[in-house]
ZAZAMAR-925805 format. One line per field, with one value per residue (C-alpha): residue number from 1; residue in three letters; x negated, y negated, z. Coordinates in steps of 0.25 Angstrom, whole numbers, plus 5000, padded with zeros to 4 digits. Layout:
# residues N
num NUM, ...
residu Ala, ...
X X, ...
Y Y, ...
Z Z, ...
//
This chain:
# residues 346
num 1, 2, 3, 4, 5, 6, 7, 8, 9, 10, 11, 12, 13, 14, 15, 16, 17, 18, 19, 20, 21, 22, 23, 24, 25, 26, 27, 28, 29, 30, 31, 32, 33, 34, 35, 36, 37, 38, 39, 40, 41, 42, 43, 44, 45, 46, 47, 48, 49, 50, 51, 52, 53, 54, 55, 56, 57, 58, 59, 60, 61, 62, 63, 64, 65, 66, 67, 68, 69, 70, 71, 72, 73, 74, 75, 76, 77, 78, 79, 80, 81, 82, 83, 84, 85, 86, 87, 88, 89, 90, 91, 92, 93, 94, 95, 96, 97, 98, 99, 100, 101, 102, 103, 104, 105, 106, 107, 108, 109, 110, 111, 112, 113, 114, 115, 116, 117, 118, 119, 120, 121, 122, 123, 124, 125, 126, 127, 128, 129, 130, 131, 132, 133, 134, 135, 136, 137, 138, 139, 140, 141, 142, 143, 144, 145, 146, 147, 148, 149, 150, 151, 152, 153, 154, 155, 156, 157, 158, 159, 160, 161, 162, 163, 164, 165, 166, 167, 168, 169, 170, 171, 172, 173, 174, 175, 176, 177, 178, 179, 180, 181, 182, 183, 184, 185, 186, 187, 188, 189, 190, 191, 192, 193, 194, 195, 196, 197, 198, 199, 200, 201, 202, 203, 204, 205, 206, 207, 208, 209, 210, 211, 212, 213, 214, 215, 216, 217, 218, 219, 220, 221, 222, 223, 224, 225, 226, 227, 228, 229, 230, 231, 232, 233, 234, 235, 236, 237, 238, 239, 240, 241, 242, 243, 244, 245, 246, 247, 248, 249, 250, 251, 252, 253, 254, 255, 256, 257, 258, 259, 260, 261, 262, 263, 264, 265, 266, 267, 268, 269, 270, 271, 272, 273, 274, 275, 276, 277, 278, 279, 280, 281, 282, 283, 284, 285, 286, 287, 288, 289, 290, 291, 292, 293, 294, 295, 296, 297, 298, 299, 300, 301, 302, 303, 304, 305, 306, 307, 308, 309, 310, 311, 312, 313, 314, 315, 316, 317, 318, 319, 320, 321, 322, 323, 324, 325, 326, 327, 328, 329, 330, 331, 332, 333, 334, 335, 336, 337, 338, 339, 340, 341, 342, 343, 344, 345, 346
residu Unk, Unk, Unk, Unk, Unk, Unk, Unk, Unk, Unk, Unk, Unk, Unk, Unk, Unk, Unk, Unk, Unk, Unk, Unk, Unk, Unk, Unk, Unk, Unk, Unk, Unk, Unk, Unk, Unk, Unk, Unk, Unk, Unk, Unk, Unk, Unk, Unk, Unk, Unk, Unk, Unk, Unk, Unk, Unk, Unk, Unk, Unk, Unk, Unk, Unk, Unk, Unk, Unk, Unk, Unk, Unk, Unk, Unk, Unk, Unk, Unk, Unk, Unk, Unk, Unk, Unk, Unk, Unk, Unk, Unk, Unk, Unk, Unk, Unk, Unk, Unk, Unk, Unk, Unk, Unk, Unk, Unk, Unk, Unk, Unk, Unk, Unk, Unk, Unk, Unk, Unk, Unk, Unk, Unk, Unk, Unk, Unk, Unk, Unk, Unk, Unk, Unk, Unk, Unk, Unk, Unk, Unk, Unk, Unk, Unk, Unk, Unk, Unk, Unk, Unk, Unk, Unk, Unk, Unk, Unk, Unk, Unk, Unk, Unk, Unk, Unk, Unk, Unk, Unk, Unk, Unk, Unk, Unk, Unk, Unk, Unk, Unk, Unk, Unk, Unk, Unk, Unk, Unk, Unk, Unk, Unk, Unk, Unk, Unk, Unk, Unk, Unk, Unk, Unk, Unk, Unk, Unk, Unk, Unk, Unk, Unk, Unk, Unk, Unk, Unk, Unk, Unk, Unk, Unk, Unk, Unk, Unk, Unk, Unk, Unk, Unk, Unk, Unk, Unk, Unk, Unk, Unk, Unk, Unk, Unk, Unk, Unk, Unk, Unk, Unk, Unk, Unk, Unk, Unk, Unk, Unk, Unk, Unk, Unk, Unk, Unk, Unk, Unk, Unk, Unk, Unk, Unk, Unk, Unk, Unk, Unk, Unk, Unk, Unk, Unk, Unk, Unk, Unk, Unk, Unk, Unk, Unk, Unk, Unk, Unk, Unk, Unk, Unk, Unk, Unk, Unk, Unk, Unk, Unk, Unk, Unk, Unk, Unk, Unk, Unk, Unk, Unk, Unk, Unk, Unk, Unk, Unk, Unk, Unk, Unk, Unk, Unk, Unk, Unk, Unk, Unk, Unk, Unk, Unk, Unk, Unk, Unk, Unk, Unk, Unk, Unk, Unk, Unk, Unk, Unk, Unk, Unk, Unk, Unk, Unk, Unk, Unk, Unk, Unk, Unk, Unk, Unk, Unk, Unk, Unk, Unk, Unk, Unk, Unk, Unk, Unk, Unk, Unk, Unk, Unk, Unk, Unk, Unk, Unk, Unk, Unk, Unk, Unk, Unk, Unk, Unk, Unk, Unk, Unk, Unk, Unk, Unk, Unk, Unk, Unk, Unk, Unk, Unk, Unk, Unk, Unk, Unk, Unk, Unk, Unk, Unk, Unk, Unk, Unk, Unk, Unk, Unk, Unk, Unk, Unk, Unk, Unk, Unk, Unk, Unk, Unk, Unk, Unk, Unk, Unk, Unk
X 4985, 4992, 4996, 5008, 5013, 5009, 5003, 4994, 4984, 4976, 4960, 4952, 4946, 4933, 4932, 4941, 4929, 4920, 4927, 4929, 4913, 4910, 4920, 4916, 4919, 4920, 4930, 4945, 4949, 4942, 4946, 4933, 4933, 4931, 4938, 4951, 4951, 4950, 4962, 4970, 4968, 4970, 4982, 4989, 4988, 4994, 5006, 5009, 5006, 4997, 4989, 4988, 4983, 4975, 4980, 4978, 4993, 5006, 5013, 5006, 5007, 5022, 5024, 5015, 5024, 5038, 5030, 5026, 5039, 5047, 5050, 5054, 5069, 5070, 5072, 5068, 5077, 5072, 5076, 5080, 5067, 5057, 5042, 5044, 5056, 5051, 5037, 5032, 5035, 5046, 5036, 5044, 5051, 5037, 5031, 5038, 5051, 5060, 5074, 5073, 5085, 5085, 5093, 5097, 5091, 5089, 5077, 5072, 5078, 5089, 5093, 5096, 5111, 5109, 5095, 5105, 5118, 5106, 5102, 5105, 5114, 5109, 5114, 5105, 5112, 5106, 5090, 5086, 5083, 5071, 5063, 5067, 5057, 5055, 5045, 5043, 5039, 5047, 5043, 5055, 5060, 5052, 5043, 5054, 5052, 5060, 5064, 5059, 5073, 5077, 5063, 5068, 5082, 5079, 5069, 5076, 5087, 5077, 5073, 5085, 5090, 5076, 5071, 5057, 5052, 5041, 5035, 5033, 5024, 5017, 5018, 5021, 5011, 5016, 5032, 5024, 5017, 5031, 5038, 5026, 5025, 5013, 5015, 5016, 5028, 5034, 5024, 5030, 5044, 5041, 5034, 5026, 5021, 5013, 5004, 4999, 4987, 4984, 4996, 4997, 4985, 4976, 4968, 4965, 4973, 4977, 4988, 4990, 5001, 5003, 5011, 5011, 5000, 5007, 5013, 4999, 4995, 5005, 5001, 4986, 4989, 4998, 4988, 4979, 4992, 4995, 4980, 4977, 4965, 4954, 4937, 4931, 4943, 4938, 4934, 4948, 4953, 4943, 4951, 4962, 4957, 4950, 4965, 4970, 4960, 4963, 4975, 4987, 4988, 4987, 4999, 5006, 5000, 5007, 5021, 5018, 5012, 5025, 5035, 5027, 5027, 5041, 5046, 5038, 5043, 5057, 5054, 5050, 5063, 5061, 5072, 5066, 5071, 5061, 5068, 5065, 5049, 5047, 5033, 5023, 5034, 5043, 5054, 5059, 5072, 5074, 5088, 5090, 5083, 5085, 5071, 5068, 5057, 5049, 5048, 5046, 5035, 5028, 5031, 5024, 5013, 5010, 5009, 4999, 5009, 5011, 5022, 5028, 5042, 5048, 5058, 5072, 5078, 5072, 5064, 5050, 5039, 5028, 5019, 5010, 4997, 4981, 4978, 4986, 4984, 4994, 4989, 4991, 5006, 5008, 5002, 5010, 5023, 5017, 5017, 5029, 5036, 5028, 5033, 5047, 5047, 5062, 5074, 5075, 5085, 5100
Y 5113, 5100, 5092, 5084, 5082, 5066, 5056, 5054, 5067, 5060, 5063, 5047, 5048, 5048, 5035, 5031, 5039, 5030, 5017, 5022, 5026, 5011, 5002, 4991, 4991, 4981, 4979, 4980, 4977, 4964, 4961, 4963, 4975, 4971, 4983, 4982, 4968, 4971, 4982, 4973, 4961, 4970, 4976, 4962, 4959, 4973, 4971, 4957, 4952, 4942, 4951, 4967, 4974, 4990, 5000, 5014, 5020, 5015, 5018, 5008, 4998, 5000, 5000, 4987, 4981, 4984, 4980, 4966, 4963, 4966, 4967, 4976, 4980, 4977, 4985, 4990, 4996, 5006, 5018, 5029, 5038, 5027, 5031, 5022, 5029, 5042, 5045, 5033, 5039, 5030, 5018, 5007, 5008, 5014, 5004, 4991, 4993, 4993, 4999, 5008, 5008, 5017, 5014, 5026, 5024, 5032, 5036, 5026, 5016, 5006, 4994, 4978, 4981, 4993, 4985, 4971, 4983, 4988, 4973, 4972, 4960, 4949, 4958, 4957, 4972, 4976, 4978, 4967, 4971, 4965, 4976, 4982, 4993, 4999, 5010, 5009, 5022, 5027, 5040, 5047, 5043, 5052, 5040, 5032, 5019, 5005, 4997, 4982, 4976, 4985, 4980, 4965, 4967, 4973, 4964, 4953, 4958, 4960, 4946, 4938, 4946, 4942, 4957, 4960, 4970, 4981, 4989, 5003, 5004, 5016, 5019, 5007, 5007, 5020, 5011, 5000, 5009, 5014, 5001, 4996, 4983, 4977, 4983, 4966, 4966, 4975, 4972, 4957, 4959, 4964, 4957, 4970, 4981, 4994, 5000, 5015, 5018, 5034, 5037, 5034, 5025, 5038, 5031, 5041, 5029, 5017, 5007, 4991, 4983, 4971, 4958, 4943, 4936, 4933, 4947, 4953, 4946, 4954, 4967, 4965, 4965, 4976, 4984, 4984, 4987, 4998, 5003, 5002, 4992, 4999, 4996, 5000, 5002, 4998, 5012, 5016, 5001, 5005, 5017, 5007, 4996, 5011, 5016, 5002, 5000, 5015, 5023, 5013, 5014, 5029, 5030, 5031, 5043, 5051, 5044, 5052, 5064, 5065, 5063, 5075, 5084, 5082, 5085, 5099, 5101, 5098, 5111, 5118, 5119, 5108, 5099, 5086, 5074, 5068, 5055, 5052, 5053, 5038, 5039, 5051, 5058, 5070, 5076, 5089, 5090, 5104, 5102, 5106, 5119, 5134, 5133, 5124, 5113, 5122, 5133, 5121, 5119, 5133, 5138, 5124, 5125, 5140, 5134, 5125, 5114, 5103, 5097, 5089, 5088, 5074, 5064, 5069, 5082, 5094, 5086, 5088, 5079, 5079, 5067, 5066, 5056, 5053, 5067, 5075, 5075, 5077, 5091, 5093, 5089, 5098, 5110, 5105, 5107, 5119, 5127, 5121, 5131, 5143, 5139, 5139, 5149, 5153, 5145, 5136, 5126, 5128
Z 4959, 4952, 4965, 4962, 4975, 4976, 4970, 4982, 4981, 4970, 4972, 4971, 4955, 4952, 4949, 4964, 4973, 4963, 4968, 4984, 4982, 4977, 4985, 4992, 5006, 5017, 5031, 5026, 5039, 5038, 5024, 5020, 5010, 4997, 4990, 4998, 4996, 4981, 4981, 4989, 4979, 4968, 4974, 4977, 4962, 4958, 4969, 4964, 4979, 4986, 4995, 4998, 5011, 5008, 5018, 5020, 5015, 5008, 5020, 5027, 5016, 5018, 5032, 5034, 5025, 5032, 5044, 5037, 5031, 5046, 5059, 5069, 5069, 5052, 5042, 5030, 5018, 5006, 5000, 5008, 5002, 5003, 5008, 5019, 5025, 5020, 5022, 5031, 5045, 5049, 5048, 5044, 5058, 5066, 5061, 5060, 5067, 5054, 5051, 5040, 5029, 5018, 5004, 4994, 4982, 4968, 4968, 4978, 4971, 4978, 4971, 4975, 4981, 4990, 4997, 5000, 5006, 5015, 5021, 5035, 5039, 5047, 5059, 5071, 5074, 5061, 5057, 5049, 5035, 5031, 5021, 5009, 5004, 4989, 4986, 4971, 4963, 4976, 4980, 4984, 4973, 4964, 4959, 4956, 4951, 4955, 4942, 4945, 4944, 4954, 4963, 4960, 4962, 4978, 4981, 4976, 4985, 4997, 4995, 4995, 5007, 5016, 5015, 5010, 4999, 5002, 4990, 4992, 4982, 4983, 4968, 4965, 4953, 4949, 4947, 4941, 4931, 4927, 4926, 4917, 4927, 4936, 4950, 4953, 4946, 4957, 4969, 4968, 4970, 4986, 4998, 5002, 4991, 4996, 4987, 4987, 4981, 4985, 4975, 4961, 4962, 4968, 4979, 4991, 5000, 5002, 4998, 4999, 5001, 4995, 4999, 5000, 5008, 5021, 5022, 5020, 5032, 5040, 5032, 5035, 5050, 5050, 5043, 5054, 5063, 5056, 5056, 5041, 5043, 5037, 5034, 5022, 5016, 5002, 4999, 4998, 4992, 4982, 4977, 4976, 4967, 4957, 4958, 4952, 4941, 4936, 4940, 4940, 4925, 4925, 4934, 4921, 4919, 4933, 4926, 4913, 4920, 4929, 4918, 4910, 4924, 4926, 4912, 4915, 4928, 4922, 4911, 4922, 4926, 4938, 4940, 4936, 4933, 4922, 4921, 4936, 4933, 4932, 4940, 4944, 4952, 4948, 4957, 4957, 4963, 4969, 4971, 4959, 4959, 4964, 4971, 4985, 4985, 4993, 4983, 4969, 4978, 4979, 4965, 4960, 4971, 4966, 4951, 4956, 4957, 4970, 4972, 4984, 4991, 4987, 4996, 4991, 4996, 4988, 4977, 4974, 4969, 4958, 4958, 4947, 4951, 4947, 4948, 4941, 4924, 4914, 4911, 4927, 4926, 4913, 4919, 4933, 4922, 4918, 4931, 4935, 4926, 4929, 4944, 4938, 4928, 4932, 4933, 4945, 4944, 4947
//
């Protein structure tokens, strides 16, 4: 089975059960583990930001960032399909009060003018803007990545009109590695920047978030609000700092594996757009077929091909991640026309 359903089923390397095995380990909760401490110093650097905090999940990572940057009765503005309106639970008002406004963007991409028509008067009636959010590659966007002017432009914008600027930066090195640019060169531009390192970077968890010194002193206490204090957590932050030394670079390998599987679905007969693989997503938009999502699903399933469902309305997803080779995404094309043998498109 070729499991293409997300980039977070990787199995930890060889090499990563070496480092977990080895790590040095210490009380994280008392800023004593010398492998997280390593991990967040490394991380810090990569980010372009003073300090980083290790916690168990991105979604944490983000949710203790709007919570750092607010208070009750704020709000915060992304794009409509953004993780943390979408797949976070209704944390952003669960967990720090906030006002949630979303933005329609291409792709989950909005631009400088549509953020500053979406800020809130100076209107006691009115919740306070006071977050913008950006998820950069963005998920339900099909990978997509922000062009830096564009992340200057709105954070400029957020800037000037008092707001601050969270990263969702799940994949953030994933865009970076498309851009040819140091993940700094994008971490700098905003106050709060989460990481995620069980996706591209194929740790079995974890993620850090990475901010100014002052707003880590916030983070750190709310980490331990939030329940995401840990002890020996250095096994995991181990995994980490292996994953960073030897599988950022090879993330352009799922770019080209994906642009190779999304030009063989695309023979198959799926309707793909192959100018939209800019990362190591591919989308299949079933709107355009004779076949629902459901049944793409089962004929590829039966071939020995998973795929997931996707954020727009009857899209499909392939994500292509440490574990699956170039020979696995040509023998995915490969089954993906015996699944379609016949005609499916209108």
């Amino acid at each position: 089975m070729i499991d293409l359903r997300s980039d977070t089923l990787t199995q930890p390397t060889a090499g990563m059960r070496q480092a977990i095995a080895h790590a040095r380990v210490g009380d994280e909760q008392k800023g004593e583990d010398p492998s997280v401490l390593e991990l967040e110093q490394r991380a810090a650097k990569l980010l372009g930001h003073e300090r980083a905090i290790f916690l168990p999940t991105a979604t944490m990572a983000n949710q203790i960032a709007l919570r750092a940057l607010s208070e009750p009765g704020d709000e915060v503005v992304a794009e409509r399909q953004a993780h943390i309106f979408r797949m976070e639970g209704g944390g952003p008002a669960a967990h720090s009060g906030l006002a949630m406004k979303p933005l329609a963007g291409l792709r989950g991409v909005f631009e400088a003018p549509a953020l500053s028509a979406a800020i809130n008067p100076d209107d006691p009636h009115q919740a306070r803007t006071r977050i913008v959010c950006v998820e950069n590659t963005h998920n339900g966007g099909g990978g997509k990545v922000w062009p830096v002017a564009t992340l200057r432009d709105v954070t400029a914008t957020a800037h000037d009109r008092g707001l601050s600027a969270h990263l969702d930066g799940a994949r953030l090195l994933n865009a970076a590695v498309a851009l040819d640019v140091e993940p700094a060169e994008i971490g700098v531009l905003f106050d709060t920047v989460a990481l995620c390192l069980s996706k591209g970077l194929g740790c079995p968890f974890g993620a850090v978030l990475a901010c100014s010194g002052e707003l880590a002193n916030r983070a750190w206490r709310l980490k331990f609000l939030f329940g995401g204090a840990m002890r020996q957590a250095g096994i995991i932050a181990a995994a980490g700092s292996y994953a960073l030394d030897h599988h950022l670079e090879r993330l352009a390998e799922d770019h080209a594996n994906a642009r190779t599987l999304a030009a063989g679905f695309a023979a198959a007969g799926l309707p793909v757009d192959e100018t939209a693989v800019e990362t190591n997503f591919v989308q299949i938009d079933c709107n355009r077929l004779e076949l629902s999502r459901d049944e793409v699903i089962e004929r590829l399933e039966r071939e020995g091909v998973r795929i997931s469902i996707a954020a727009p309305p009857g899209v499909l997803r392939a994500v292509t991640h440490l574990d699956v080779s170039s020979d696995d995404v040509l023998r995915a094309a490969d089954l993906a026309s015996r699944a379609f043998s016949t005609r499916v498109a209108h």
